[in-house]
N, C-alpha and C positions, 0 to 999 in steps of 0.2 A: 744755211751756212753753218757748217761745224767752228768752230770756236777749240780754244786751250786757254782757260786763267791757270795764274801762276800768282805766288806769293813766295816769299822770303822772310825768314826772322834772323835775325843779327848779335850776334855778341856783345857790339857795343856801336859807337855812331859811325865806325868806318864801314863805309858799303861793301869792301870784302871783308867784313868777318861775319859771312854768313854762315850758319848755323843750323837751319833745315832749310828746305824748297818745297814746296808739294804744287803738282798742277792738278789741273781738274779737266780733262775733254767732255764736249755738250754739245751732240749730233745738234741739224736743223729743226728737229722736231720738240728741244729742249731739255733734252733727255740726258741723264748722266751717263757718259758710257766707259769712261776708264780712266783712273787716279794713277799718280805717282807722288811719291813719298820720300824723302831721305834725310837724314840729320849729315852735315856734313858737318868738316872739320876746319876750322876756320886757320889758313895760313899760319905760320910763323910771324911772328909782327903785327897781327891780328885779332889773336886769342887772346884777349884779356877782356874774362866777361867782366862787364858792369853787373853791380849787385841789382839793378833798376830793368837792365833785360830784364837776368836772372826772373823775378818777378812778374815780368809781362810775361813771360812764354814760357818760362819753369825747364828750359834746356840749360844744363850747367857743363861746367868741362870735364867731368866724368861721364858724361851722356855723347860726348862726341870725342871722348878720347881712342875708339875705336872705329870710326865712322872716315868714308872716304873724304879726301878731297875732293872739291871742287872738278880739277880736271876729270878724275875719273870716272863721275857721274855726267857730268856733260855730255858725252857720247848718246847717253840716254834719255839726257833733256832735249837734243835736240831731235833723235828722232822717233821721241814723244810727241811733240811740235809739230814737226815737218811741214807741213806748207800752211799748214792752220792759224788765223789770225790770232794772237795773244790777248787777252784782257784781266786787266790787272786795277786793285781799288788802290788808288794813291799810284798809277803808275810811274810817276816818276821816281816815288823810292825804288819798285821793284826792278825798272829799267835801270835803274841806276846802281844797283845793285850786280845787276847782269852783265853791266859795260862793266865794273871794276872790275869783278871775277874773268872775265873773260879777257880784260886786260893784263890782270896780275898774272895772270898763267900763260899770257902769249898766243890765245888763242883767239883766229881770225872772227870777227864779227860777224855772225850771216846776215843772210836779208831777211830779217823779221820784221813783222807789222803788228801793231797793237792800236787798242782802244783803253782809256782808261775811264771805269767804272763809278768813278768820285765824281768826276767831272761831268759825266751823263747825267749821274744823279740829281747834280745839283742844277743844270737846267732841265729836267724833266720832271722835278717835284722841289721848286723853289719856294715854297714854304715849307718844308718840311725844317725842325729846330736843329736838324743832325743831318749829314750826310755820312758819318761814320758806317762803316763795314756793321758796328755792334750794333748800333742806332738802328740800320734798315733791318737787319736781322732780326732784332724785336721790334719791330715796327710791323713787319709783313710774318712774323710768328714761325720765324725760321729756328728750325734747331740748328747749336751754336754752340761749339768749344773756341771763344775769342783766341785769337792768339797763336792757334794752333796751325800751320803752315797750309795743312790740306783744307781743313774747316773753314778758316781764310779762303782757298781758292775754289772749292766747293761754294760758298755763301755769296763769292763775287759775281760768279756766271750766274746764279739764280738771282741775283739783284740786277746784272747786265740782261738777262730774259724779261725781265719788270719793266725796266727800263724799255727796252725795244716792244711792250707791247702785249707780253707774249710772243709776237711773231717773229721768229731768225730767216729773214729776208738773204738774200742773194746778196754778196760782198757788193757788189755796185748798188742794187737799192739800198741797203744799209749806211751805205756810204750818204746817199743821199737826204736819207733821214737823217741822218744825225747833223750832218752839213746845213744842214736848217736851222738846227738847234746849237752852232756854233763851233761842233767837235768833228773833227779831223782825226780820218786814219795817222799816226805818224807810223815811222822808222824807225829802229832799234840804232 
């Protein structure tokens, strides 16, 4: 099963004041096969970094003072995506992040499917002290720019391959693995 993780970094705690995206695609065989990138410009009524982002993720608003909006790279997110399940660490920030944007700009919801990455984690190695994105990443000796939107969605599908096994099963057996362990496909 091919796969798409995706992350988001934010301006400040409104889910539209996104600020980059980066996805990551990862044929069946686990393989990295094609990134996207972009700092975006966080709306009007949106843009007011917090000095506390600022700091997590070192994008400021000279960094995306030229940078598209949201709508205009959409076109690209989605047919990056295209039929491919999404998996995302902390999905409900990044889905939530995806429903605002996608709200604020009036643009129709597709039918997207995701898995979230945290939440595998945490039943597939419940002992572990962290389920953190930074946590697994040095834990399994992954190279790691925290923070950084692609590095995020790069580090999530190779902790979602951990998780599954190594092995990227067929979307219905995958479904069923994880259905075991308590975690459900959702909907966007």
């Amino acid at each position: 099963m091919d796969f798409v993780t995706i992350d988001f970094e934010t301006a400040n705690q409104y889910p539209q004041s996104a600020c980059s995206v980066g996805l990551a695609r990862f044929d069946c065989d686990g393989n990295l096969t094609d990134r996207f990138y972009s700092l975006i410009k966080p709306p009007r009524g949106y843009d007011n970094f917090w000095a506390r982002n600022i700091e997590i993720h070192g994008i400021t608003p000279r960094d995306v003072a030229d940078a598209p909006d949201f709508e205009y790279i959409w076109p690209e997110i989605e047919l990056f995506v295209g039929e491919d399940v999404l998996v995302a660490h902390n999905a409900e920030f990044d889905m939530g992040v995806l429903r605002s944007l996608l709200a604020h700009y009036g643009i129709e919801k597709p039918d997207m499917r995701y898995f979230c990455s945290l939440r595998i984690s945490r039943k597939i190695w419940p002992n572990l002290p962290s389920h953190a994105l930074t946590y697994l990443s040095e834990h399994f000796n992954m190279d790691y720019r925290a923070h950084n939107a692609l590095d995020d969605a790069i580090n999530c599908g190779k902790v979602f391959i951990r998780c599954c096994n190594g092995k990227l099963y067929e979307l219905q057996d995958l479904r069923k693995f994880l259905i075991v362990r308590g975690i459900e496909l959702k909907k966007l």
